[in-house]
C-alpha positions in Angstrom: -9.8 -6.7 -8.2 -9.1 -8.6 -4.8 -5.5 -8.1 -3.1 -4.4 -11.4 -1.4 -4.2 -10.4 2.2 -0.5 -10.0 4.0 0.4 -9.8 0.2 2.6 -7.3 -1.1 0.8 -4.3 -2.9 2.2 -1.5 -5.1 1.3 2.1 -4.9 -0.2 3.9 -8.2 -0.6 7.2 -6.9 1.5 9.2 -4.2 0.0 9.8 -0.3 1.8 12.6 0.3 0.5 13.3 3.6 1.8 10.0 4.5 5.2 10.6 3.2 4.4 7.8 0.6 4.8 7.2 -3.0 4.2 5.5 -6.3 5.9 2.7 -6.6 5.9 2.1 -2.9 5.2 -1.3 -1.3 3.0 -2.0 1.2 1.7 -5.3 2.3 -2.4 -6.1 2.7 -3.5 -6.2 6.3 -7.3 -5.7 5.5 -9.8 -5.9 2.5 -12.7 -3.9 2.8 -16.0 -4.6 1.1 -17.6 -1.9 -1.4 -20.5 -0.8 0.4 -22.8 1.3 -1.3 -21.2 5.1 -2.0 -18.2 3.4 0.0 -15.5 2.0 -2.5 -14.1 -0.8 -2.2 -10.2 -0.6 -0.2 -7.9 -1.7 1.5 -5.7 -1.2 4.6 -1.9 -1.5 3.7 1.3 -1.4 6.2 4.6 0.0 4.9 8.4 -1.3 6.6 11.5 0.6 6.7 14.1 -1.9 5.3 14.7 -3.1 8.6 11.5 -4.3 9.1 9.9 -1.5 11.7 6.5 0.0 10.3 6.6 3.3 9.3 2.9 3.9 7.6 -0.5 2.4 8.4 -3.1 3.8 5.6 -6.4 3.1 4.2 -6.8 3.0 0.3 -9.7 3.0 -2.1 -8.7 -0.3 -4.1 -8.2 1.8 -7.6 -5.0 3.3 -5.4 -2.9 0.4 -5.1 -2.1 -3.1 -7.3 -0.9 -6.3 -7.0 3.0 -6.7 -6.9 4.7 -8.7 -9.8 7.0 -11.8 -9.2 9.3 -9.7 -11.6 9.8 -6.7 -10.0 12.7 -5.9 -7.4 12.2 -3.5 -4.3 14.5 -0.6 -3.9 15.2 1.8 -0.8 14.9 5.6 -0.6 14.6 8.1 2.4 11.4 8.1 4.3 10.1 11.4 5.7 6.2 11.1 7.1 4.9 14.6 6.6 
């Protein structure tokens, strides 16, 4: 699976030590090759609804997934840990 990059990408797990969660979306700033015992990932940036960034992270690809042209973004509270 290859994420378009500066696409939007969907969270399937929670980073809780980023204050981040399922559902979450984040938006594709790098792709990084699998490289032998190194998965292959990506680096994702997450925005507060008025458009500051609030995360930087690094995921293992199997993490995250592309977002669907049917599905609408919501707010919640964000609280890094």
């Amino acid at each position: 699976m290859s994420l378009e990059l500066y696409g939007r990408a969907v969270l399937i797990e929670d980073l809780p030590g980023e204050g981040l969660r399922a559902g979450d979306v984040g938006v594709v700033v790098e792709h990084y090759e699998a490289r032998g015992e190194i998965p292959e990932g990506y680096e994702l940036e997450f925005f507060s609804a008025r458009g500051e960034t609030v995360a930087g992270v690094s995921v293992p690809a199997i993490a995250v997934r592309a977002a669907d042209s049917h599905e609408l973004l919501t707010v919640r509270r964000f609280r890094a840990s």
